[in-house]
PyMOL CGO cylinders between C-alpha atoms (Angstrom):
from pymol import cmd
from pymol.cgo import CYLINDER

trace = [
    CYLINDER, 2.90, -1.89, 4.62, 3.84, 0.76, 7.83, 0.3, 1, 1, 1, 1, 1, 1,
    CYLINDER, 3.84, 0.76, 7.83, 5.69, -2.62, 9.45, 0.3, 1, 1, 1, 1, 1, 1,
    CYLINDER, 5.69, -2.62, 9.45, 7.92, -3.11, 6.46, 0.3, 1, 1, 1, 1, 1, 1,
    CYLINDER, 7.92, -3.11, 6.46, 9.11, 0.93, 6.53, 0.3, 1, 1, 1, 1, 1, 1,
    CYLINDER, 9.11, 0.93, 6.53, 9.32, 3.80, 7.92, 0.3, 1, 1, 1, 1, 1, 1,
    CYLINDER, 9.32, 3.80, 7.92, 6.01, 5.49, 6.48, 0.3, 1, 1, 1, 1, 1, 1,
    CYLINDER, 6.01, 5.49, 6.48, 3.03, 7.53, 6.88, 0.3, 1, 1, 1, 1, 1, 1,
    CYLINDER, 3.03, 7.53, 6.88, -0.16, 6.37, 6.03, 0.3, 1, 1, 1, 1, 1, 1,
    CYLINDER, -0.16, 6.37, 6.03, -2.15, 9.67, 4.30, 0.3, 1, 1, 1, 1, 1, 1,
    CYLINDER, -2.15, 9.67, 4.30, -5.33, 7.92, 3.18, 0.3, 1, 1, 1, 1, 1, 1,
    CYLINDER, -5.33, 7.92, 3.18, -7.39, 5.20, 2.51, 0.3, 1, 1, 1, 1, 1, 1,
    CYLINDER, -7.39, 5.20, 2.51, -9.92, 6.55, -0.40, 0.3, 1, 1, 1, 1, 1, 1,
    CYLINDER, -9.92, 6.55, -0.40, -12.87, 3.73, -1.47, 0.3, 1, 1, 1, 1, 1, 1,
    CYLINDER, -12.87, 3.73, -1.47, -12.78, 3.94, -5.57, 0.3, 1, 1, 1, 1, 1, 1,
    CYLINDER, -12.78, 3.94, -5.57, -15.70, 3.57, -7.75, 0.3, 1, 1, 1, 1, 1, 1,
    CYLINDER, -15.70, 3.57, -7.75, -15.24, 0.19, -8.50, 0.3, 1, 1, 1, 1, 1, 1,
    CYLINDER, -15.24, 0.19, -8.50, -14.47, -3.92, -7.88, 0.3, 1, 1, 1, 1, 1, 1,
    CYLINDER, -14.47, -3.92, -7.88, -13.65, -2.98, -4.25, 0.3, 1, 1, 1, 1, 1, 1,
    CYLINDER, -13.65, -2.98, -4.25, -10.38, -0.90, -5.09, 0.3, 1, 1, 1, 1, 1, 1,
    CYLINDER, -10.38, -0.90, -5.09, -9.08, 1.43, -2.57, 0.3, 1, 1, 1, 1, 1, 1,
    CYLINDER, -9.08, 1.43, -2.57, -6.24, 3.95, -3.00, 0.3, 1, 1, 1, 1, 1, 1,
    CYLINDER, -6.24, 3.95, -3.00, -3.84, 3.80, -0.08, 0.3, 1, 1, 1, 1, 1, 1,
    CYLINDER, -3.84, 3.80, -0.08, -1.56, 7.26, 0.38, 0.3, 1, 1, 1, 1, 1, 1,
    CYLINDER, -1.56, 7.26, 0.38, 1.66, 7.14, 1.91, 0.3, 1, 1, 1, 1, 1, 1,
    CYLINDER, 1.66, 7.14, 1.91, 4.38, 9.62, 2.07, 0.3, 1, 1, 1, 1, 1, 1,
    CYLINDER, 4.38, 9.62, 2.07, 8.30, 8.66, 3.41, 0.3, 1, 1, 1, 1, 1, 1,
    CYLINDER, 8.30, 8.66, 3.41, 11.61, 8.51, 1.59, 0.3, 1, 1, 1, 1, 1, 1,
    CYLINDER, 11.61, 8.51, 1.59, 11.45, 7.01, -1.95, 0.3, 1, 1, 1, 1, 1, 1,
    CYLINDER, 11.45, 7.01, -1.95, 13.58, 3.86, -0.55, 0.3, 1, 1, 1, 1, 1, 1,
    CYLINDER, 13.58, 3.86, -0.55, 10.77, 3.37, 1.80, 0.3, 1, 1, 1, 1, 1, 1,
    CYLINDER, 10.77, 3.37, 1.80, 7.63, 3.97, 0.07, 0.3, 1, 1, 1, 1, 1, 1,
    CYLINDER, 7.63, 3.97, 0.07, 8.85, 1.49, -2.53, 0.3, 1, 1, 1, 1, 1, 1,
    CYLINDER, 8.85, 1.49, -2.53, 9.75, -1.57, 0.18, 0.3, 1, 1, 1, 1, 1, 1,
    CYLINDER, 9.75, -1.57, 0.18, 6.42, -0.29, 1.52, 0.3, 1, 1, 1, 1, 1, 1,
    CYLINDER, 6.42, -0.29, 1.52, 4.49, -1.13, -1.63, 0.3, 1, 1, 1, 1, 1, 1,
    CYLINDER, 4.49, -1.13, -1.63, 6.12, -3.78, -2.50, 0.3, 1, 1, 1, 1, 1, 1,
    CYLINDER, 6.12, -3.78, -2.50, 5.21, -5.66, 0.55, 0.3, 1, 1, 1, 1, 1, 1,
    CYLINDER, 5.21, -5.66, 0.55, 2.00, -4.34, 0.31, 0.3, 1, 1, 1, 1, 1, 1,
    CYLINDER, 2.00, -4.34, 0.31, 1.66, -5.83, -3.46, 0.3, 1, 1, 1, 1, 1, 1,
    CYLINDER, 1.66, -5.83, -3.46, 3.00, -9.32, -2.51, 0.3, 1, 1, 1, 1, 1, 1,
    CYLINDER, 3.00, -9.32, -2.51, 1.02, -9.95, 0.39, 0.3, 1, 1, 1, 1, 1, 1,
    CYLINDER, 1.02, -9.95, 0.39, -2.17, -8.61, -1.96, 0.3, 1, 1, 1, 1, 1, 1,
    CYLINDER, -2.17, -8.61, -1.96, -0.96, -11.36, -4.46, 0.3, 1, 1, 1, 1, 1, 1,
    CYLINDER, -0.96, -11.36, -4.46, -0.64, -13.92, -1.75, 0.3, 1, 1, 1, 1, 1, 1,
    CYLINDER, -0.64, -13.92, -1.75, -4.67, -13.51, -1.20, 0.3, 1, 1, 1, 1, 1, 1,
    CYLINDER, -4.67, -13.51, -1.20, -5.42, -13.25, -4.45, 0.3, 1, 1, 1, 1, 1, 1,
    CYLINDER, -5.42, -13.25, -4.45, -6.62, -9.57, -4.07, 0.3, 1, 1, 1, 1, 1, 1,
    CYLINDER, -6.62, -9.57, -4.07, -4.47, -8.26, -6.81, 0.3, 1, 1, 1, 1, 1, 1,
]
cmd.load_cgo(trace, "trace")
């Protein structure tokens, strides 16, 4: 996700469940959306989605 954009990474929080984690990022809205969308696809890729 930080590769594909010019973020920040905040946080990683563990959730309560199935191994979820949030992941916090701050940046401009262009970027934290390119920045979770790679994020997302490469999570599909692995089947961790």
């Amino acid at each position: 996700m930080a590769k594909a954009a010019a973020i920040t990474l905040l946080a990683l929080e563990k959730t309560n469940g199935s191994g979820w984690m949030v992941v916090k990022i701050a940046g401009d809205v262009a970027s934290v959306q390119a920045a979770v969308m790679t994020g997302a696809e490469l999570a599909e890729r692995q089947q961790g989605w």
